[in-house]
C-alpha positions in Angstrom: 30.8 -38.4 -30.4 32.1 -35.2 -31.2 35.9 -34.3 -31.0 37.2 -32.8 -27.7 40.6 -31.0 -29.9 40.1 -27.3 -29.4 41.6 -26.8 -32.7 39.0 -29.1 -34.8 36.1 -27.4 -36.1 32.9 -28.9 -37.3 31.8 -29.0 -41.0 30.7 -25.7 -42.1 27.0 -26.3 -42.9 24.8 -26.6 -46.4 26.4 -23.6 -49.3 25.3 -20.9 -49.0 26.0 -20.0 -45.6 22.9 -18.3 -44.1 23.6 -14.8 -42.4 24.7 -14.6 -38.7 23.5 -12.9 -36.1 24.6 -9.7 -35.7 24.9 -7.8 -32.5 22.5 -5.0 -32.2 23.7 -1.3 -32.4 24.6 0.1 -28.9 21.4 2.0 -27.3 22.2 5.3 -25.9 23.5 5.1 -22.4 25.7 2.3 -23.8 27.1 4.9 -26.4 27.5 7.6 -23.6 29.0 5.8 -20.8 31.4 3.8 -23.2 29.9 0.3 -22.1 30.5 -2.2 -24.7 28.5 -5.6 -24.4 30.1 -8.9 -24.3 27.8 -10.6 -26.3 25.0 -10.1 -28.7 22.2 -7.9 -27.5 24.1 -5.7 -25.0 24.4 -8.9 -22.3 25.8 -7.8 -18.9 28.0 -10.7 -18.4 30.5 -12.3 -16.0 34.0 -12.1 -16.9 34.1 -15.8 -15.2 31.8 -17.6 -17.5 32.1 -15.7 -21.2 29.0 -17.7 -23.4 30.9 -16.1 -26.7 32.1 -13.3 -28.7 30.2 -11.6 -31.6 32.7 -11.8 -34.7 32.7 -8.1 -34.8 34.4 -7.7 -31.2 38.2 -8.1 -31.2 39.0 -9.1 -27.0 42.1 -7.1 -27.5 39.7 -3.6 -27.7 38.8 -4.3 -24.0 42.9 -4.5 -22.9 42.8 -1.6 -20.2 46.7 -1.4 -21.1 45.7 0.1 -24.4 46.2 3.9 -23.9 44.3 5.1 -26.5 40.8 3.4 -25.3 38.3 6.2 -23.5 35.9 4.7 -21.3 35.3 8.5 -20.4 33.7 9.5 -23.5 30.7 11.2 -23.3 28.9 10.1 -26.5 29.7 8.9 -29.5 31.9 10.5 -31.5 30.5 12.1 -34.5 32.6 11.0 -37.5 32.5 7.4 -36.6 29.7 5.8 -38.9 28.8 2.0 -37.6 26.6 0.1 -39.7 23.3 -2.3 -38.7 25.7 -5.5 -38.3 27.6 -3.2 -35.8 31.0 -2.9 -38.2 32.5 0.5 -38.7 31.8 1.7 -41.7 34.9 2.4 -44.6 34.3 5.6 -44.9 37.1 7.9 -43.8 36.7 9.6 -40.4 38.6 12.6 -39.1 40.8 11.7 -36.3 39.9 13.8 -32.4 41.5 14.0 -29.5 41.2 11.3 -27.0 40.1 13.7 -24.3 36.9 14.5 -26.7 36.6 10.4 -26.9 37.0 10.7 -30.2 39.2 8.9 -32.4 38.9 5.0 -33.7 40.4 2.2 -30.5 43.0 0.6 -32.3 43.8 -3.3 -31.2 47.2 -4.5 -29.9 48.9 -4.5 -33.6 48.4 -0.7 -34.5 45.3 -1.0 -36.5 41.7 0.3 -36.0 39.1 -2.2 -34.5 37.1 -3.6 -37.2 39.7 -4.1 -39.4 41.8 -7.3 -40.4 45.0 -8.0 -42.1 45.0 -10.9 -44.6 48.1 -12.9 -45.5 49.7 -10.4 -47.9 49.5 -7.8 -45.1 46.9 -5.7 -47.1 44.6 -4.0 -44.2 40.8 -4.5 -45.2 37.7 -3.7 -43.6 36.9 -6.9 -41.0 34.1 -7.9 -42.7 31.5 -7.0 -45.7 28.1 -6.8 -44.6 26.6 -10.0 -44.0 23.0 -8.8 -45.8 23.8 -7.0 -49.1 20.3 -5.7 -48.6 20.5 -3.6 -46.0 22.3 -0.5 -46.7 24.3 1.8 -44.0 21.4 3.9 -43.5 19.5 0.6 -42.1 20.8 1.6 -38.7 18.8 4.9 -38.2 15.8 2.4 -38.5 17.0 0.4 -35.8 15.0 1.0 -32.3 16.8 2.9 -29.9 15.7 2.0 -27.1 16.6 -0.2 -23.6 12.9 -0.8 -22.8 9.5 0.0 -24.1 9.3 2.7 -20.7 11.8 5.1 -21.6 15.4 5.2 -20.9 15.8 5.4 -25.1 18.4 7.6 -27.3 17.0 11.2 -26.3 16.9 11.9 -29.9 14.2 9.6 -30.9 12.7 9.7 -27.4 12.6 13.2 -25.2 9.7 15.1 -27.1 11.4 18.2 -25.5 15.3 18.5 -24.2 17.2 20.7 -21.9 17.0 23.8 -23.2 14.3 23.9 -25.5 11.5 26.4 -25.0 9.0 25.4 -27.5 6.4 27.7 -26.1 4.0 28.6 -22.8 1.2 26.2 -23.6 3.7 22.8 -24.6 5.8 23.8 -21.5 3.1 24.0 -19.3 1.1 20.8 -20.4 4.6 18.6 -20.0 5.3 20.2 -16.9 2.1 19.9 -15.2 2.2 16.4 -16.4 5.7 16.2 -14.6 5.2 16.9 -11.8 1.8 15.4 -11.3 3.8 12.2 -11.7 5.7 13.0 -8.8 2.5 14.3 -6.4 3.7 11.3 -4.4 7.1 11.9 -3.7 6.8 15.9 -2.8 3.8 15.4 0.1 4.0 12.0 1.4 6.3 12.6 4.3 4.9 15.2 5.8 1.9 12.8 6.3 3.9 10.1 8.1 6.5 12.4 10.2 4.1 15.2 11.4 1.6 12.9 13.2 4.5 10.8 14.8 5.8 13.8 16.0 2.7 14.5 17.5 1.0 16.9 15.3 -2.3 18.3 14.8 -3.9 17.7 11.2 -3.7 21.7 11.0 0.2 21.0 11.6 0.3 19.0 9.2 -1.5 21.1 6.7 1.0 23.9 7.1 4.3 21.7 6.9 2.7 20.7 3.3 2.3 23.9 2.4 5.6 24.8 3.9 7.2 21.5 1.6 5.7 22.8 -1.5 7.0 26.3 -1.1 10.8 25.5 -0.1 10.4 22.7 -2.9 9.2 25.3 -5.4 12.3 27.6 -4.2 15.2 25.5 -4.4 14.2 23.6 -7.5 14.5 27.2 -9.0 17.6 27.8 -7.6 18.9 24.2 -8.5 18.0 24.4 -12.2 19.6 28.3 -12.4 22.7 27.3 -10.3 22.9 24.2 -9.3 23.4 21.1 -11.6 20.8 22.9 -14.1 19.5 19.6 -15.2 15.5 19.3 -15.0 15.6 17.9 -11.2 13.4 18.4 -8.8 14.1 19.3 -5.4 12.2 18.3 -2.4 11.9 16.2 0.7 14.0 12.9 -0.5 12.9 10.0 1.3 16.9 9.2 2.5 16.3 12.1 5.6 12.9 10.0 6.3 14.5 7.4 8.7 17.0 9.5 10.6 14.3 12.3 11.0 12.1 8.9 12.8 14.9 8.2 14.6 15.5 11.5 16.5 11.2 12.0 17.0 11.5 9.1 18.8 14.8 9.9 20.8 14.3 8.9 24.4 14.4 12.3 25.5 11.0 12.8 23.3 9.2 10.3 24.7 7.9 11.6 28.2 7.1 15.2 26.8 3.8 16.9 27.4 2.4 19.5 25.8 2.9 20.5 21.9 5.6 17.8 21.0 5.3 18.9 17.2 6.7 22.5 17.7 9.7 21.0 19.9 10.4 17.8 18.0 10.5 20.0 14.8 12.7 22.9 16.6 15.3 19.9 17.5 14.9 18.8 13.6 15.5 21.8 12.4 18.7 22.8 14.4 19.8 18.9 12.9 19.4 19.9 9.2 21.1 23.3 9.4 24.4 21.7 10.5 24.0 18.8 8.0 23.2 21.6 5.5 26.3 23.5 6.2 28.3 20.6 6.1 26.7 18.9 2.8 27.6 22.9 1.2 31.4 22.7 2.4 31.6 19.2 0.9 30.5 20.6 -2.7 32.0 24.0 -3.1 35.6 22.7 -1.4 35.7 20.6 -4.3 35.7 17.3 -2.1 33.1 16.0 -3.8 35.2 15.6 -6.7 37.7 14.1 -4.6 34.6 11.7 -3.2 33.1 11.1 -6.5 35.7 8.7 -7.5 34.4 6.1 -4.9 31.3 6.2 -6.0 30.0 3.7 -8.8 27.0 2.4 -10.0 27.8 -0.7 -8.0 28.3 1.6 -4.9 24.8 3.7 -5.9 22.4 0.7 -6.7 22.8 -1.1 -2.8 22.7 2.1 -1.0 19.9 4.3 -2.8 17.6 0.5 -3.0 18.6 0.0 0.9 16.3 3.3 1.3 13.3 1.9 -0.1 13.4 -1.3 1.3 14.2 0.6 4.9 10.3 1.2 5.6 8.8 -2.4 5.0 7.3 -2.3 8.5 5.7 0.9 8.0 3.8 -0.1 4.8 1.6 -2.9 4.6 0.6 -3.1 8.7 -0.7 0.4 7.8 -2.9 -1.1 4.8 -3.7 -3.7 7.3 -5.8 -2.0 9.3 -8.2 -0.9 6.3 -7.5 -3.5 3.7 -10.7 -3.1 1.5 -9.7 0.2 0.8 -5.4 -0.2 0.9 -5.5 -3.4 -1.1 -7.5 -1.6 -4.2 -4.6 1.2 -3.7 -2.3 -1.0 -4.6 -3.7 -3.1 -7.3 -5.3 -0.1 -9.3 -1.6 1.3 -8.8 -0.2 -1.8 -10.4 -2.8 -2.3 -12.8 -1.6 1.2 -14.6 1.7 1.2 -14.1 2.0 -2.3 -15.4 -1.0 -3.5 -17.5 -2.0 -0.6 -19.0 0.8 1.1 -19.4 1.1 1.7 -23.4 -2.3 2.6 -23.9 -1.9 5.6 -24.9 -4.7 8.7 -25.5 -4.0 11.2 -27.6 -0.3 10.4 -27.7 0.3 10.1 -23.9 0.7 7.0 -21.8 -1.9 8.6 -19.5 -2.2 5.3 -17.5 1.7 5.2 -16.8 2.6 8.7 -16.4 -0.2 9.6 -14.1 -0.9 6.6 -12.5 0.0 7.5 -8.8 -2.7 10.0 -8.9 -5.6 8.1 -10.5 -5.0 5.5 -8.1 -5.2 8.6 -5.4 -8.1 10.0 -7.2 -10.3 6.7 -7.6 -9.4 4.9 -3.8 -10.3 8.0 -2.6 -13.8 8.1 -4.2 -14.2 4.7 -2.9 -13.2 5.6 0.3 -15.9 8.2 0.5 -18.6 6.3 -0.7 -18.3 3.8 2.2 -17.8 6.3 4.3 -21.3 8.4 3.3 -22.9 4.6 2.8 -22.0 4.5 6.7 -20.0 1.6 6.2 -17.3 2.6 9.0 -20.6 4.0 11.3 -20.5 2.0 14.4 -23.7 2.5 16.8 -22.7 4.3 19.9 -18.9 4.6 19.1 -17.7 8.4 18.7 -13.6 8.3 17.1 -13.0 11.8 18.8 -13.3 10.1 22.5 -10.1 9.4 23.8 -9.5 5.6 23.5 -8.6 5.4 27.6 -11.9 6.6 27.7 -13.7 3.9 25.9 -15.5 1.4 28.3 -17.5 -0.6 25.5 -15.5 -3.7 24.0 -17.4 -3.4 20.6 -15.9 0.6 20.1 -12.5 0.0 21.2 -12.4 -2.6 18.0 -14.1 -0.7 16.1 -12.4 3.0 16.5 -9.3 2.3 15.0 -11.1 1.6 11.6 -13.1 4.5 11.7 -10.2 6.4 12.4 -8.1 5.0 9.4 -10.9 4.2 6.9 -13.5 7.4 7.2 -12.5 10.2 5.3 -13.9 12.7 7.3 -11.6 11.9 10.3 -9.4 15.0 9.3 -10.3 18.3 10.1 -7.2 19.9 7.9 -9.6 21.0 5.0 -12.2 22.9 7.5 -9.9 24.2 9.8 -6.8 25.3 7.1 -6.8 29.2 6.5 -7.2 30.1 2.6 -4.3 32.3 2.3 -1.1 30.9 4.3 2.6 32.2 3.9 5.4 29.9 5.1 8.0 31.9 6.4 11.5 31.0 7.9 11.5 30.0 12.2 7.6 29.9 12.0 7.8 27.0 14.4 10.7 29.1 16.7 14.2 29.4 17.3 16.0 25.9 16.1 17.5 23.8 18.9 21.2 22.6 18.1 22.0 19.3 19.6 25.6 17.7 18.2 24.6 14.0 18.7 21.6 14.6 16.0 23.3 16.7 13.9 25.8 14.1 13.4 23.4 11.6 12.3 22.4 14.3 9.6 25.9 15.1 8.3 26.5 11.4 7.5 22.8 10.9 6.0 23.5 14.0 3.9 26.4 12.4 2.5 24.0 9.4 1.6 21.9 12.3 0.0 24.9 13.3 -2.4 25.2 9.4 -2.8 22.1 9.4 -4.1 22.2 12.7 -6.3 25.3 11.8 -8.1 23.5 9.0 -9.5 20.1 10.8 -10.7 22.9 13.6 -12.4 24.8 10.7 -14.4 21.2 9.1 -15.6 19.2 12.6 -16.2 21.5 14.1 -17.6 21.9 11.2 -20.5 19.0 11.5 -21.2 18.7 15.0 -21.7 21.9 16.6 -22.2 24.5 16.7 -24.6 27.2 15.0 -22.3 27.3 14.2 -18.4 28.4 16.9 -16.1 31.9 17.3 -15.4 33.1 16.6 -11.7 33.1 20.8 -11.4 29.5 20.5 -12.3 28.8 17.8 -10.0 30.3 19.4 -6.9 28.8 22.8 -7.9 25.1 21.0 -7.6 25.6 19.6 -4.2 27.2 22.5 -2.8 23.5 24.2 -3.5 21.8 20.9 -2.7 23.4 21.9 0.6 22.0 25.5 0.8 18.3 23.8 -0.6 19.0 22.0 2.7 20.1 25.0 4.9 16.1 26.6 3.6 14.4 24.0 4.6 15.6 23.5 8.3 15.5 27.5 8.5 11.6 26.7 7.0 11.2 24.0 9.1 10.3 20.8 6.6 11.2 18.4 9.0 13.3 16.6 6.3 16.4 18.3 4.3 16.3 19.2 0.2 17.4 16.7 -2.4 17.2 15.9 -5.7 14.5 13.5 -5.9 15.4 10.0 -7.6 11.9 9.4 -8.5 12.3 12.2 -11.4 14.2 10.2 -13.5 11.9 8.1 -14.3 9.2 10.6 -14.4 11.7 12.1 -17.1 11.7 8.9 -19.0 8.0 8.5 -19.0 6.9 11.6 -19.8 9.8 12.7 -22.2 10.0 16.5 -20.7 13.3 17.5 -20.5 13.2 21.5 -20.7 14.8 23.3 -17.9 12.2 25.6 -18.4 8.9 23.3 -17.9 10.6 22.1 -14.2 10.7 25.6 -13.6 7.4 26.9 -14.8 6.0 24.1 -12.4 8.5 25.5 -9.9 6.9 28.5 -10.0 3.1 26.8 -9.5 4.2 25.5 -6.8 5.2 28.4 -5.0 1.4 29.9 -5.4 -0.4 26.7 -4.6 1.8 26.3 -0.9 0.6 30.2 -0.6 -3.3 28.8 -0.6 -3.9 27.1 2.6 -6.6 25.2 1.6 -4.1 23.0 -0.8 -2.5 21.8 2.1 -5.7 20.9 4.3 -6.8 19.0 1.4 -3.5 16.6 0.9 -3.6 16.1 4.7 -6.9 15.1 5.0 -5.6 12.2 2.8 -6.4 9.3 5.0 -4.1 6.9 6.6 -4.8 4.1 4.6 -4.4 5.4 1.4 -0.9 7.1 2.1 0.4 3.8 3.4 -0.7 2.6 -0.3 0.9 5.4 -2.1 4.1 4.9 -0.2 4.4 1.1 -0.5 4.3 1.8 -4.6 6.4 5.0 -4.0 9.2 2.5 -1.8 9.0 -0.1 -4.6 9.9 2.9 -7.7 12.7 3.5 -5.6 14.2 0.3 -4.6 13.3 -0.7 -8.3 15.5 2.7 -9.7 18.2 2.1 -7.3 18.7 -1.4 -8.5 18.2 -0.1 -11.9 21.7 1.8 -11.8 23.1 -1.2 -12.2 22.9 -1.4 -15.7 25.7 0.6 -16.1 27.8 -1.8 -15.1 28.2 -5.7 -15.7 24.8 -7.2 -13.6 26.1 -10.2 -14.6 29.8 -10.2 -12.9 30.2 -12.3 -10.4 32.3 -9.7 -8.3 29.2 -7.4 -8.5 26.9 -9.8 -7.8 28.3 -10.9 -4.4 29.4 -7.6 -3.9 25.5 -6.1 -4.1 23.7 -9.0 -2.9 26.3 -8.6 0.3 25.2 -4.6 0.6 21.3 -5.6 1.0 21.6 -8.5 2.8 23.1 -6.7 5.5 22.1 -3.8 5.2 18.8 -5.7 5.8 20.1 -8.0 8.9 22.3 -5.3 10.5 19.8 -2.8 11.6 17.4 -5.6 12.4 20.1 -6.5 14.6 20.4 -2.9 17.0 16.4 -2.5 16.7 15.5 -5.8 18.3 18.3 -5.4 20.7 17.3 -5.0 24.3 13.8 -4.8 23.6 11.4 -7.2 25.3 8.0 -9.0 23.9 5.7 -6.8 26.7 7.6 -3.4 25.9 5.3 -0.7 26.8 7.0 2.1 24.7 4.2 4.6 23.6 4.9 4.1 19.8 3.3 2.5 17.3 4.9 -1.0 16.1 5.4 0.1 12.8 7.7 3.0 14.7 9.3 1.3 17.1 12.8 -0.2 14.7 13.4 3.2 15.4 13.4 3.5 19.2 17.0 1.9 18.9 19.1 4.9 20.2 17.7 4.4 23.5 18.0 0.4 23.6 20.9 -0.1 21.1 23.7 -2.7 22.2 26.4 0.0 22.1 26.9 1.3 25.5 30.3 3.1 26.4 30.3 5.4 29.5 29.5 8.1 26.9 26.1 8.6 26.1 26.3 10.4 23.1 28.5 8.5 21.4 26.4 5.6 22.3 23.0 7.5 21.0 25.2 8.4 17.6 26.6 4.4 16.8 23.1 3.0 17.7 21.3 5.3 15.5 23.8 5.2 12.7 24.2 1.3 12.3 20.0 0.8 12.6 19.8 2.7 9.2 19.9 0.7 6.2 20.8 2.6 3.9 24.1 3.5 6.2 25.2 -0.2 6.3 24.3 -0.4 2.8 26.8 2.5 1.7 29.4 1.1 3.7 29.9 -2.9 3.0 29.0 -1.6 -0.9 31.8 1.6 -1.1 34.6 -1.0 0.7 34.4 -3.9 -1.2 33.8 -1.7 -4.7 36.8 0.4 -4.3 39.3 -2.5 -2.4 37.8 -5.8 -4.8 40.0 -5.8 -7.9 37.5 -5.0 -11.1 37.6 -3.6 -14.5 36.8 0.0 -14.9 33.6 -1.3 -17.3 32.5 -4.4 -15.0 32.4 -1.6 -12.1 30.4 1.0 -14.3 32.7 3.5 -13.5 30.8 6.8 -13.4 31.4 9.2 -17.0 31.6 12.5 -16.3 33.0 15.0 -18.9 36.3 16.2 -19.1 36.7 19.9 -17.9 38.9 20.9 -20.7 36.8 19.5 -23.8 33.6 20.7 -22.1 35.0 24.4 -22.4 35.7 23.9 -25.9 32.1 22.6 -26.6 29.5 25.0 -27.2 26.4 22.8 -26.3 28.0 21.4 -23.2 28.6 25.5 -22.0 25.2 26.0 -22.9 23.7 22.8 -20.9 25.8 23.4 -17.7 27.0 26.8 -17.8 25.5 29.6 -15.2 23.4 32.1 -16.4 23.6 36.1 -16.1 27.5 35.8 -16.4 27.6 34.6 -13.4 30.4 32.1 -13.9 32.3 34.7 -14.9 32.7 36.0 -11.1 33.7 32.7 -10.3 36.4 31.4 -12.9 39.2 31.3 -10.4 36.8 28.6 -8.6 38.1 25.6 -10.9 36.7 22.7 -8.8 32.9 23.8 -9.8 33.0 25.0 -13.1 32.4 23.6 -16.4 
């Protein structure tokens, strides 16, 4: 039986010793943020069950007493050579500052970490390499990479980075590619908020026109001066389940006439108050103040809570067309996931584009049924008003035709071929304080959800993060992106969309100047009508496809910030798990409130979680407080923020098992060239603004 004394070791095995496992080489995020692994193979672990320690990694290196360690450095520093078994190499290395995070961590007894000190006191290197045969260079050979879908060291990676300008043609093809990846993202919710507003298919033609405009606009003015990392700007899916939640506001609900151009009047006034509030919080500078609450562990919950918000919408919508929503979904997952490294001529074609395949080939489908009369019912006419309808077998039968045909929409035939969005084309914005403060806070959810998608862009295609001056300076314009598109009447505020990180990983653009070339396209396309009949005549079925992937990429990248942190702690674990949970039971709490098995509210079912501000469970003598609370605390994403912001910042935890955002120092990044270059404004612009410290480099 073997020996329970701590101090007795077992018999060192048959001479010689075979080599030991060696942890492998930090990837890049690792080296950027300043995470160091527990264990071998870059483990998030708990601090409360440690498996083992690697030989190479002294515990005293993690001490957060130890003034000299820099979990704020923003990539590794230069000098410092590490070889394949992850020891630092001999060689001499020039000592930098510790604002740069430079210089070698030293342990508790002075000297550098990877270095011992035998019994005569002579300091040695900790260890020779374990495998003579592998020589220092060995480590450039190493893979790079997190996972085989991007997210890899941007130098063996991004075929393009942030300021490269190979030429027109490469720029173009990488761009188009780019943003093709993100069709989904820029025109979905147009098709899900303009008809539950009321709208005609013709509305809804122009308010996609009018979403690829502003889009085109303010992604220009993000990458000039804004963040100026390749992000896209558009209609973020966070303002989705507010913006439901005023359309169906009690008040709405007994309107006659053209509900679209009031509903979207009432929006608008909403998102210009929200707008002007989101710009004070950025160019005060409180946002740099703010920033420090937020953490990966803060970012995941909250940013995940949004995707998961809209489960009711998406598969009752399939539902009523399955033959044709079900093949969405699996040719969807067939390219994203089975065939996702085929590659033709050097492109993952199947990954990077395959939203829009799976548009292109359901649709097909869709219309060969449709011209095969498949959804032709004998006698039944979709256009007749359904309290019209006297025959059982069409009242059955409508509903399909309506959702399955793909000549139910009329937005192609009756959209004009030359269309330009201009500001108050749907009439003087209504100002009502009860919805606008449901926007403020969701625009702070907004900036939630930005600061993450700047921390993870921008490693992969910058030299170093952005500093909190940087930050601040790209949600201040976030706010103004905002402020166009209630003046242009979007229906949803501007945001940087999360989905474009990925779409950055997979299809390795990073140039500043491809996002804006495609900025650019997408300013001509919203001026040719016909684009936006075409998307809207999308039908029903098939966005609710294309949404239930879209959902699931962004639950799945919210989640995914995580790895920034320790996934394996248990104080993040409970801490997380806590956030969605509730942010899950909460709301499903103040929607069910009140609201009986025979309501007759004239919304669908898939709308009606968001008929709580007239039902809610808070009711105080004052009503708008009331409408406020109950609209506030049925949002997921709201409940989300909260339990996970509280607990991160009051729960005692390690600045690494917290992932405590990296952003670069203001100071170093003056004195670095390619950080000025990466973040600084163009046309001397900064110059006329160097006495406005809290959003500059």
């Amino acid at each position: 039986m073997a020996s329970s004394d701590p101090n007795k070791r077992p018999r060192p095995g048959p001479w010689p010793p075979g080599p030991e496992s060696s942890a492998m080489p930090p990837s890049s995020w690792a080296k950027k943020t300043g995470f160091r692994p527990k264990f071998s193979g870059e483990t998030n672990a708990s601090d409360s069950g440690k498996i083992g320690i690697t030989p190479q990694q002294n515990p005293t290196w993690r001490k957060e007493s130890d003034p000299k360690l820099d979990l704020e450095a923003g990539r590794a520093n230069p000098p410092r050579q590490e070889k394949a078994n992850g020891e630092l190499s001999d060689k001499p290395v020039r000592k930098r500052r510790d604002s740069d995070g430079g210089g070698v961590p030293k342990s508790t007894n002075g000297q550098p970490v990877g270095t011992t000190t035998d019994t005569a006191g002579t300091t040695t290197a900790a260890a020779a390499p374990r495998r003579a045969s592998r020589s220092e260079d060995a480590v450039d050979m190493l893979p790079q990479t997190v996972d085989d879908d991007g997210f890899m060291s941007r130098h063996s990676h991004m075929k393009y980075e942030l300021r490269d300008t190979p030429g027109l043609v490469p720029i173009g093809l990488y761009g188009f590619q780019h943003y093709l990846s993100m069709l989904g993202s820029l025109i979905l919710i147009p098709l899900v908020i303009v008809p539950a507003m009321g709208g005609s298919y013709e509305d809804t033609s122009n308010v996609v026109s009018t979403v690829l405009f502003v889009s085109g606009v303010t992604t220009l003015l993000h990458t000039s001066f804004g963040s100026r990392l390749p992000l896209i700007q558009g209609p973020s899916f966070v303002y989705l389940a507010p913006a439901l939640a005023i359309i169906h506001s009690p008040e709405f609900l007994g309107l006659n006439g053209n509900n679209f151009k009031h509903i979207m009047k009432e929006l608008q006034g909403a998102i210009i108050i929200s707008s002007a509030f989101q710009t004070i919080l950025g160019y005060s500078g409180l946002m740099s103040v703010l920033v420090r609450l937020i953490n990966p562990v803060v970012v995941a919950p909250t940013v995940a809570a949004v995707g998961l918000s809209f489960y009711s919408y998406g598969f009752p919508q399939i539902g009523t067309c399955l033959e044709i929503g079900a093949v969405q979904i699996l040719l969807v997952i067939i390219f994203s996931l089975y065939l996702r490294k085929i590659s033709v001529f050097g492109h993952r074609v199947f990954l990077i584009f395959a939203v829009p395949l799976g548009l292109a080939i359901t649709w097909a489908v869709a219309f060969l049924l449709t011209t095969v009369g498949a959804y032709s019912y004998k006698g039944c006419d979709m256009n007749v008003p359904v309290s019209n309808i006297i025959s059982e077998h069409c009242r059955k039968n409508i509903p399909r035709m309506k959702h399955c045909r793909v000549d139910a929409s009329h937005a192609l035939r009756a959209a004009p071929w030359f269309r330009f969005p201009y500001p108050l084309q749907w009439g003087t914005p209504v100002f009502n304080w009860k919805m606008a403060l449901v926007m403020c806070v969701v625009s702070i959810i907004s900036s939630v959800d930005s600061v993450g998608s700047y921390h993870a862009s921008s490693l992969l295609v910058a030299s170093r993060p952005p500093t909190p001056g940087v930050l601040s300076r790209g949600i201040g314009l976030e706010g103004l992106c905002s402020l166009l598109a209630g003046l242009w009447g979007t229906g949803t505020g501007s945001a940087t969309l999360t989905e474009n990180v990925h779409s950055i990983a997979i299809t390795k653009m990073g140039s500043r100047r491809a996002i804006e070339l495609g900025a650019g396209v997408l300013v001509v396309l919203s001026l040719i009508g016909k684009i936006g009949g075409f998307i809207a005549s999308i039908p029903d079925v098939i966005v609710a496809g294309l949404l239930c992937f879209m959902w699931t990429m962004l639950t799945a990248l919210g989640l995914s910030n995580l790895r920034y942190s320790e996934a394996g702690s248990s104080r993040n674990i409970i801490i997380v798990g806590l956030s969605l949970f509730l942010s899950l039971s909460v709301p499903a709490y103040f929607q069910q409130y009140g609201i009986s098995p025979n309501s007759n509210l004239p919304v669908p079912s898939y709308f009606q979680p968001y008929v709580v501000a007239s039902h809610g469970p808070i009711r105080t003598s004052f009503g708008g407080l009331n409408y406020v609370l109950n609209t506030l605390l049925s949002l997921h994403m709201v409940i989300a923020f909260l339990v996970a912001v509280i607990l991160d910042n009051t729960v005692p935890g390690s600045r690494q098992e917290r992932g405590v955002y990296v952003w670069s120092d203001p100071e170093t990044a003056k004195r670095e060239p390619a950080v000025a270059k990466d973040y600084g404004l163009p046309f001397r612009v900064g110059k006329l603004f160097r006495w406005v410290t809290w959003v500059g480099l």
